[in-house]
C-alpha positions as CSV (number, residue, x, y, z in Angstrom):
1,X,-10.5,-29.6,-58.8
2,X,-13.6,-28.5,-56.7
3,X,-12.2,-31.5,-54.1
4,X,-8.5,-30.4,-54.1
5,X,-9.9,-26.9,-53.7
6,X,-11.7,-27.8,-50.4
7,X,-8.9,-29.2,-49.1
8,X,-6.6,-26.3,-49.8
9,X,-9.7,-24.0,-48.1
10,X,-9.7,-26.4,-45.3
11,X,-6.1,-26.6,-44.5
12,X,-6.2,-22.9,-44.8
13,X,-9.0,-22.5,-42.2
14,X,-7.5,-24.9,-39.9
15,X,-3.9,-22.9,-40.4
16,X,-6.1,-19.8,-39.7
17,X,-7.4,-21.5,-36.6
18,X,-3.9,-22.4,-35.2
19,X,-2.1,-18.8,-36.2
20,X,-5.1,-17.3,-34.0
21,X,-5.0,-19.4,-31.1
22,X,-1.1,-18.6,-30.9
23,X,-1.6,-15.1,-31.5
24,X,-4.3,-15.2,-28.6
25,X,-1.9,-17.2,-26.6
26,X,0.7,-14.5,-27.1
27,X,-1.5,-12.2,-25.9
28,X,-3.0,-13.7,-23.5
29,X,0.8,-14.0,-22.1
30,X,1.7,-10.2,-22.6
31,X,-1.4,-9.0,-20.3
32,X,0.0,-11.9,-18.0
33,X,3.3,-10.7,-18.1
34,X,2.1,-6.6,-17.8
35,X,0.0,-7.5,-14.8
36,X,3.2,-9.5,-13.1
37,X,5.2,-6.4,-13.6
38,X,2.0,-4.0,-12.4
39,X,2.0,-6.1,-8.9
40,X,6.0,-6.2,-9.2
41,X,5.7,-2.5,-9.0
42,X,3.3,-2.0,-6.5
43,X,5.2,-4.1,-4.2
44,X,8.5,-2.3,-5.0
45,X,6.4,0.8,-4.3
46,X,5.0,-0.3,-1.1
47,X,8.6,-1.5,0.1
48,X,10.3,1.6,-1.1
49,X,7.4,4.0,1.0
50,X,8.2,1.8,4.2
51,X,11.6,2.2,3.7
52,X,10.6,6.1,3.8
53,X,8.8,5.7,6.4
54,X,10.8,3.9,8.6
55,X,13.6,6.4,8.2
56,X,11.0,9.2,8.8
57,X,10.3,7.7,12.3
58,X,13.8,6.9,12.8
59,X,15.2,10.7,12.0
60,X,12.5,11.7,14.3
61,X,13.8,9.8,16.9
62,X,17.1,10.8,16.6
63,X,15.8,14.4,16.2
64,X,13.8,14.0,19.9
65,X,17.2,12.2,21.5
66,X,19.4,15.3,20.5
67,X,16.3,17.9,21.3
68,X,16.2,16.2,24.5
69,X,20.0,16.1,25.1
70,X,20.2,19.9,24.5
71,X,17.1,20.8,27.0
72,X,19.5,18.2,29.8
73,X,22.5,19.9,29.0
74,X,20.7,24.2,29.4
75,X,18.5,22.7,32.6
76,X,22.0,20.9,34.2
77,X,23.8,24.6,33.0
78,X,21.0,26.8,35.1
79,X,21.1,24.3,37.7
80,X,25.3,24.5,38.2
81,X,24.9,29.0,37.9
82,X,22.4,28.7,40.4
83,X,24.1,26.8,42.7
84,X,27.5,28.5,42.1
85,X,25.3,31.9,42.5
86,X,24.3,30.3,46.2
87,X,28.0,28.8,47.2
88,X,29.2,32.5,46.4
89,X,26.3,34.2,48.5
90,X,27.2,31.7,51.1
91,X,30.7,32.4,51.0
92,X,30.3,36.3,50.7
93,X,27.8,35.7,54.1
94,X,30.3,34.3,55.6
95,X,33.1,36.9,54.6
96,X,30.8,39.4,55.8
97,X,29.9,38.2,59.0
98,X,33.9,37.8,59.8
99,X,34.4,41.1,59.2
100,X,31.6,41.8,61.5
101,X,33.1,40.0,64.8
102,X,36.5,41.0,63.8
103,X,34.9,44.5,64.0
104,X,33.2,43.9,66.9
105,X,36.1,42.6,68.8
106,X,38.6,45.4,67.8
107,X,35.6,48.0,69.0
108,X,35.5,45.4,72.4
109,X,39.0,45.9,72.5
């Protein structure tokens, strides 16, 4: 009895032994598994903020291109009403200064 009561205590222990190393085992492969998906995450994360960023930059970009467009387009505008406004002095110069001689030559005449 008291050596088929050992055994049974000793298979006991040693099925203890066995359910605790599995149950370590298991845990020991949830906190692997948890930390995988922690640096999966972070990477995601960091991937997903340059992502952001890059399209920051890039809007920016396109932002300065069109700013830059419009300031081309107002300086090339002031630049064709001045020169119009100096063709039309020139011309009304001109006018003036025929009228002038024509003037002068019917007085002459």
């Amino acid at each position: 009895s008291n050596a088929t009561a050992g055994a049974v205590s000793n298979a006991a222990v040693s099925n203890a032994a066995v359910s605790n190393a599995a149950v370590s085992k298991v845990a020991a492969g949830a906190v692997s598994t948890e930390a995988a998906a922690a640096v999966s995450n972070a990477t995601a994360g960091a991937v997903s903020n340059a992502a952001v960023s890059n399209a920051a930059v890039s809007n920016a970009a396109v932002s300065k291109v069109a700013a830059g467009a419009v300031l081309t387009e107002a300086a090339a505008a002031v630049s064709n009403a001045t020169a119009g406004a100096v063709s039309n002095a020139a011309v009304s110069k001109a006018a003036a200064g025929a009228v002038l001689i024509e003037a002068a030559a019917a007085v002459s005449n």
